[in-house]
C-alpha positions in Angstrom: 16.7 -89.3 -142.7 17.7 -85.6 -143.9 14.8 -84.1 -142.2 14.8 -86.0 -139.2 18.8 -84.3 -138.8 16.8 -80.9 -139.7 14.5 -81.3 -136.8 17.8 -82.0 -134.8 19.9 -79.2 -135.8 16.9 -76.8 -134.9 15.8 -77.9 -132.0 19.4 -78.3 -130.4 20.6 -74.7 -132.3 17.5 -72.8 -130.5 18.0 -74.7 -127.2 21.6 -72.8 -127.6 19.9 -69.4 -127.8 17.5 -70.0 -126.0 20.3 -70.6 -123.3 22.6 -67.8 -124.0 19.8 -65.4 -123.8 18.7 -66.5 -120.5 22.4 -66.7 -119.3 22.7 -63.0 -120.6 19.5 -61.6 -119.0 20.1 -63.7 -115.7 23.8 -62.0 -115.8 21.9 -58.5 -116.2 18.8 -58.5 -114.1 19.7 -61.5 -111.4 22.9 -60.9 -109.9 22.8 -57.3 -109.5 19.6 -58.2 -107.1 21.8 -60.7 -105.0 24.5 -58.8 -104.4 22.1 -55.6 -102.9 20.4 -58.2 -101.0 24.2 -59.6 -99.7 25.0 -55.9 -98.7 21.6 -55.3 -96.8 22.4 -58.6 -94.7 25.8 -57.5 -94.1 24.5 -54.3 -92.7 22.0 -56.2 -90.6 24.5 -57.9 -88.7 26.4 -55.4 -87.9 23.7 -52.9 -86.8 22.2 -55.4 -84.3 24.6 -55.8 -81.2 22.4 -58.4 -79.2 24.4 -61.2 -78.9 21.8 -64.0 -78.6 20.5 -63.1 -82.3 21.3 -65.1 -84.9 
């Protein structure tokens, strides 16, 4: 029973990291890309005065 808790322990420990590194990298690489894109849409709208656009 001691090495099935073993297997356990590493399996949920690296799913951990494995988690926080992907959170950290999403934080870094991700959202800085969303929020240019959310500031080229803004400009879109504004820039095109035809009302029937949506």
């Amino acid at each position: 029973m001691g090495f099935f808790k073993t297997i356990v322990f590493s399996a949920l420990l690296s799913g951990i990291v494995a988690g926080a590194v992907q959170t950290g990298l999403q934080n870094l690489l991700v959202y800085p890309l969303i929020i240019s894109a959310e500031t080229y849409e803004g400009l879109e709208k504004s820039a095109n005065p035809n009302p029937h656009s949506q």
